[in-house]
N, C-alpha and C positions, 0 to 999 in steps of 0.2 A: 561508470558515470563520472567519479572525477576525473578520469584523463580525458574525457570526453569535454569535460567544462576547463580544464587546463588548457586544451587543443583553442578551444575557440576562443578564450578566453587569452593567447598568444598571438590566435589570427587576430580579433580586433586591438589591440596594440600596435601592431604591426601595419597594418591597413590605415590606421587614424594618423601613425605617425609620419606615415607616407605623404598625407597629403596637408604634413602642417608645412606652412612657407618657409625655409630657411632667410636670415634676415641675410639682406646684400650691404657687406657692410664690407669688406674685400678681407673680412676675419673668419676662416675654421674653425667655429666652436661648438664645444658641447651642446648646447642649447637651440643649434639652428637647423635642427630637425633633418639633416641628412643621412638618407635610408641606406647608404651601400659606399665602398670607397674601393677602388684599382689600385693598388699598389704600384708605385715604381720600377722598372726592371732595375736588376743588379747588375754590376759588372761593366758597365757606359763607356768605362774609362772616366778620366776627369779631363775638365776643356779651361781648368786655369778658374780664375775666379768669376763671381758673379753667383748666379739663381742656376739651381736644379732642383726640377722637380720632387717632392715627396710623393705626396697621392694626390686623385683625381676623387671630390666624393662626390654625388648625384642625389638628388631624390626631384619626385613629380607630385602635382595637385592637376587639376583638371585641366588646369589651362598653359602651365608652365613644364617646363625640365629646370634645373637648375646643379650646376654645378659647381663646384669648391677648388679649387687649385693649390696646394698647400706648397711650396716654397722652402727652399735651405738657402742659404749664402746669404749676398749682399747684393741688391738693386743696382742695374747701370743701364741707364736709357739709351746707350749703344756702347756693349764691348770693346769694337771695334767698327773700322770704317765700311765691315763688310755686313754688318746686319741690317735688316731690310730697313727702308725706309730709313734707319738713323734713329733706329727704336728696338726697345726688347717686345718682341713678337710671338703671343701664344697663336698655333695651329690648331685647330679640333676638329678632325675631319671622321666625317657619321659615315656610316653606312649600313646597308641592310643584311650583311652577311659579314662575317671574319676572313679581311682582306678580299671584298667585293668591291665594285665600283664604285667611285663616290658620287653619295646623293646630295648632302650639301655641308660646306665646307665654314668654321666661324674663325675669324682670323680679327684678334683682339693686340692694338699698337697703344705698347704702355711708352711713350716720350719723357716722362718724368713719375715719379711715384705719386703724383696727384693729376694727372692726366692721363684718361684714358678712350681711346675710340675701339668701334667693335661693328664689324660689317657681315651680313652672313650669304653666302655667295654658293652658286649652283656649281661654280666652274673650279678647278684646281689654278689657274689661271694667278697669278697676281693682279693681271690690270685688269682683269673682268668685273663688271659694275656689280656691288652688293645689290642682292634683292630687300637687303632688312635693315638696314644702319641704326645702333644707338643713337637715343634723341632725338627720333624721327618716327619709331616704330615702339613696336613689344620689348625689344632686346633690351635689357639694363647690365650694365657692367658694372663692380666696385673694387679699386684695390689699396692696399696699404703699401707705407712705406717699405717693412722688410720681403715684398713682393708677392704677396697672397691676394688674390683673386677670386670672385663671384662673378659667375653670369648666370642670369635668368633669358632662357629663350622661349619664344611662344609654339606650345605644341603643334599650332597653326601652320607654321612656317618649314615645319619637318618631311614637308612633301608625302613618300608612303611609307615615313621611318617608324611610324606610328609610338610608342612608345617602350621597345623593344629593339634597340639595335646596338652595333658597336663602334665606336671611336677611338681615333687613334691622336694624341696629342705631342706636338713637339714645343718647344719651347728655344727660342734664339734669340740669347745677347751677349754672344761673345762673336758673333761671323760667321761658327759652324753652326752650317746649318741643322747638325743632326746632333748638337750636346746635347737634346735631353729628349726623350721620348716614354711616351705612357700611352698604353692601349690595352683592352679590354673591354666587354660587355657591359650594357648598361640594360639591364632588365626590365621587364615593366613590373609595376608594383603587383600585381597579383602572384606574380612568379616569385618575386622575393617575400611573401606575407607566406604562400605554400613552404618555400622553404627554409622559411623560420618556424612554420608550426612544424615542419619534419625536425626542426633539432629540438623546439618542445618535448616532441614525441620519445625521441630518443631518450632523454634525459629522466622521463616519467618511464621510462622502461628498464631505465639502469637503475631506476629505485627500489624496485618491485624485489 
């Protein structure tokens, strides 16, 4: 009976914490309720100075996805003359399978560390018109000066990604295009509240 009230008693923490809002302040903290984080690959190489990514964290409420962008280095609103637009440019490209076709694409132009645009687009495409633009729609973007990032996107807008699928994120502000990448699943909340109660479980079993 009490691993039985541990068990649920892990799922509802889990569950409640899933669906508190992370604040979009363009800061990864403690307190802003994000349920899961993608680690960074290792081993990149290095592309000279500027932002590479740390982790990717996520968490969902009803309405939203939202994600965390955590940041190393120093902010430069173009590396060099070969990054896109003349801006550091995060890529988040969903989909419904690992390394399946893309279902929709968000592609967020930081110009300066207090200006930021964010448009979410069906097409891999550069010049393909956003379906969803910051300031216009659901999507809110926030970033700070040493390059940390929040987006909020509306579950609405995810076509059949439903809230179970995987992305794959680059990040360019030095001209290579491919300095910094981050990919991994992003689960839906009931999958990650199951297995948080399975490490409960364990844990109440290593007791015993």
């Amino acid at each position: 009976m009490k691993l039985s009230a541990t068990l649920l008693m892990g799922l509802f923490l889990l569950s409640t914490s899933a669906f508190a809002a992370p604040i979009l302040d363009g800061q990864i903290l403690p307190g802003d309720a994000y349920t899961g984080q993608i680690f960074d690959a290792t081993g990149e190489g290095s592309y000279g100075a500027g932002l590479d990514i740390a982790g990717l964290s996520y968490s969902f409420d009803s309405t939203y996805v939202y994600f965390g962008l955590a940041t190393t280095g120093t902010f430069s609103a173009h590396g060099s003359d070969l990054s896109i637009d003349g801006a550091t440019v995060f890529d988040l490209n969903m989909t419904a399978t690992s390394g399946g076709p893309l279902v929709q694409k968000l592609r967020v132009y930081m110009t300066s560390p207090t200006d930021v645009a964010a448009g979410l687009y069906t097409s891999n495409s550069a010049f393909a018109s956003p379906i969803w633009v910051a300031g216009a729609g659901d999507i809110a973007v926030a970033e700070t000066v040493n390059g940390g990032l929040e987006i909020r996107l509306p579950l609405s807008q995810l076509g059949n990604l439903g809230t179970d699928f995987y992305v794959r994120g680059q990040l360019d502000d030095t001209g290579e295009y491919g300095d910094d990448v981050i990919a991994g699943r992003v689960p839906e909340p009931m999958t990650m509240a199951l297995l948080g109660m399975g490490g409960v479980a364990l844990l109440a079993r290593r007791r015993k």
